[in-house]
PAZAPA-4460 file (N, C-alpha, C; in steps of 0.05 Angstrom, whole numbers, plus 32768, in hexadecimal, padded with zeros to 4 digits):
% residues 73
    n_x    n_y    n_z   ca_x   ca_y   ca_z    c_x    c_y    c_z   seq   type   mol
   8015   7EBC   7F88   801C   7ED7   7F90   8038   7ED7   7F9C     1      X     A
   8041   7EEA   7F9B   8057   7EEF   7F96   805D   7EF6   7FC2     2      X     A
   8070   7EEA   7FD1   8074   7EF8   7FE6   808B   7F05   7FEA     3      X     A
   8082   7F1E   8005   8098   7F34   800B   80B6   7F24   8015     4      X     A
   80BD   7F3B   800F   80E2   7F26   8016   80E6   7F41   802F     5      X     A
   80FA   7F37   803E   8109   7F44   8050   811E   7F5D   8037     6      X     A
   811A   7F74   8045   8129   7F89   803D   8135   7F97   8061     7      X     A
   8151   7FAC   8046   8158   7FBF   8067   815C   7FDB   8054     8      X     A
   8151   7FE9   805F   814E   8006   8058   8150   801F   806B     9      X     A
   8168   802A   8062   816F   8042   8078   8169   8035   8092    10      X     A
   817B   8022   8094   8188   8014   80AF   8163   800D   80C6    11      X     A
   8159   8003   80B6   8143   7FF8   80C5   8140   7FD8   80B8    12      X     A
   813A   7FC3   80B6   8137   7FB3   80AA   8115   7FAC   80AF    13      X     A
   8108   7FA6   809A   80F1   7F9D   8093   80E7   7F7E   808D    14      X     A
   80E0   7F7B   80A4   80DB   7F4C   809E   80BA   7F4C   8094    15      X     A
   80B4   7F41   8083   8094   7F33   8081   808C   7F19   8092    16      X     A
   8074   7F1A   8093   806A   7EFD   80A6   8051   7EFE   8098    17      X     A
   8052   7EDA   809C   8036   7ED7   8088   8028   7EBF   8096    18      X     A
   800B   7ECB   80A4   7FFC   7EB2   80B3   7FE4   7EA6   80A9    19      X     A
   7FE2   7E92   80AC   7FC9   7E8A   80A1   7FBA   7E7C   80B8    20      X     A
   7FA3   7E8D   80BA   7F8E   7E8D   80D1   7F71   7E80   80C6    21      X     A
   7F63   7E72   80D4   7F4C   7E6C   80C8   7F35   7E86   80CD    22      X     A
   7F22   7E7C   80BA   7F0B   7E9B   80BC   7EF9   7E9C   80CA    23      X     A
   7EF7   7E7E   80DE   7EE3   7E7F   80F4   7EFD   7E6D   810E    24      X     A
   7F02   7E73   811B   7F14   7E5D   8131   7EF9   7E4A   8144    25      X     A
   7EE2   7E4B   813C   7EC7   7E3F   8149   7EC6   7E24   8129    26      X     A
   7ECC   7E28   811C   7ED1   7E18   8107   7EE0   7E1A   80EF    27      X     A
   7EED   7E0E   80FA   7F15   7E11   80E6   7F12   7E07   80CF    28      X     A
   7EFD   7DF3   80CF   7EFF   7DEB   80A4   7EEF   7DFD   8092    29      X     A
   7EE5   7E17   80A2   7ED8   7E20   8090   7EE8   7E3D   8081    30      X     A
   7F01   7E3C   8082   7F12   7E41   806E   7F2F   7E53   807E    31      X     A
   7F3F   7E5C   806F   7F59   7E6B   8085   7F56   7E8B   8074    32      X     A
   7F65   7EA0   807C   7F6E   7EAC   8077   7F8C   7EB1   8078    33      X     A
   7F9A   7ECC   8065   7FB5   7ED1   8066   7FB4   7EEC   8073    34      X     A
   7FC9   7EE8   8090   7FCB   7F0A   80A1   7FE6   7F0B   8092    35      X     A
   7FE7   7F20   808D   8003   7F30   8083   8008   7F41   80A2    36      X     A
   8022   7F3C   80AD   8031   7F4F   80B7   8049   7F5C   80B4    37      X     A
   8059   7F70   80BC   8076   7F75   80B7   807C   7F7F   80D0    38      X     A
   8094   7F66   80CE   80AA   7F76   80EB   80B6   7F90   80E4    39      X     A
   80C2   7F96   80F0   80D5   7FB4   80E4   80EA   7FB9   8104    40      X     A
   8107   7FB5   80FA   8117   7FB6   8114   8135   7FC3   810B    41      X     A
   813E   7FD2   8120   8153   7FD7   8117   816A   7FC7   810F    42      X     A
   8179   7FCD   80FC   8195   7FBE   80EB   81A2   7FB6   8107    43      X     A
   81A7   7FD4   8113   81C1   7FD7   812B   81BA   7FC7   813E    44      X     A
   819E   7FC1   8140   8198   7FAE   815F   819B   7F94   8155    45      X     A
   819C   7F80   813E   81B0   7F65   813E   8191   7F4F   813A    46      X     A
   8190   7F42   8152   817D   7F3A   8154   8176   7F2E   817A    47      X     A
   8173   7F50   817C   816E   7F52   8198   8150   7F53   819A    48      X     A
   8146   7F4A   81B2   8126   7F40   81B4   8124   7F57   81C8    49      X     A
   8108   7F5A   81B8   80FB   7F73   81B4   80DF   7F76   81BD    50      X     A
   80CF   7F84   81C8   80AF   7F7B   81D5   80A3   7F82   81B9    51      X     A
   808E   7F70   81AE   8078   7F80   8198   806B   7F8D   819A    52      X     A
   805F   7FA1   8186   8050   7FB7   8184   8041   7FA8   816D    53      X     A
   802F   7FAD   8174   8019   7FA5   815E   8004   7FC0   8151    54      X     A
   8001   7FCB   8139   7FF7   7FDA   8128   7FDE   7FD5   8118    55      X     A
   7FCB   7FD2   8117   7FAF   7FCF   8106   7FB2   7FDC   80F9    56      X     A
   7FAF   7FDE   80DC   7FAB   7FEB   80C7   7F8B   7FE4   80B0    57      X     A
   7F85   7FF5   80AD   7F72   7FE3   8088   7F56   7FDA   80A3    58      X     A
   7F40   7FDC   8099   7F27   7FD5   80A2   7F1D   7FBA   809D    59      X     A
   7F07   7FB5   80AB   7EF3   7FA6   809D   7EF4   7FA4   807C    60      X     A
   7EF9   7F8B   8069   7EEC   7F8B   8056   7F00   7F99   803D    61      X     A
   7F1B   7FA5   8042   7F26   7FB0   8035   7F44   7FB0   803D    62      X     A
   7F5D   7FAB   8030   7F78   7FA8   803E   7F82   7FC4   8048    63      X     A
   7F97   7FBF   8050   7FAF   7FDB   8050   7FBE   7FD6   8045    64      X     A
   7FC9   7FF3   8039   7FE8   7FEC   8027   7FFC   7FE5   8033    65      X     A
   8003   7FD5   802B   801D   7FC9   8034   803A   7FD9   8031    66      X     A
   8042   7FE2   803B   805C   7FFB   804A   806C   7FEE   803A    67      X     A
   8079   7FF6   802D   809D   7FEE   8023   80B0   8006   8024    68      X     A
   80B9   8011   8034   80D4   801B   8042   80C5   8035   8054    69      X     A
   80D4   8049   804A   80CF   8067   805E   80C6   8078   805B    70      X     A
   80B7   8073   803C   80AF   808D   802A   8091   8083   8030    71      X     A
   8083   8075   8042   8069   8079   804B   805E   8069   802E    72      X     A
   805B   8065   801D   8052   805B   8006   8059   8042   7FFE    73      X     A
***
């Protein structure tokens, strides 16, 4: 599979992050998963440190779409 690349769109820039977590942390060999996240920070702030906000999206059992720029889609 193919992974997200860093974009900047209408002066916001968009980073991907990609973790791999196991599916029980009570027993780690019994396999990992992949968390998809995305930073999103302004162009004009550089790389000034910033507090996180963290967003849940997508339920139990099914993903969320994955956002690529401003048009919500």
């Amino acid at each position: 599979m193919m992974k997200a690349q860093s974009f900047v769109e209408a002066g916001v820039k968009y980073t991907p992050h990609y973790f791999q977590v196991p599916l029980n942390y009570n027993a780690p060999n019994s396999g990992t998963i992949e968390v998809f996240a995305r930073e999103l920070s302004l162009v004009s702030d550089g790389d000034a440190l910033k507090p996180w906000l963290v967003y849940f999206q997508g339920g139990p059992g099914f993903p969320s779409p994955r956002q690529n720029g401003t048009n919500g889609g």
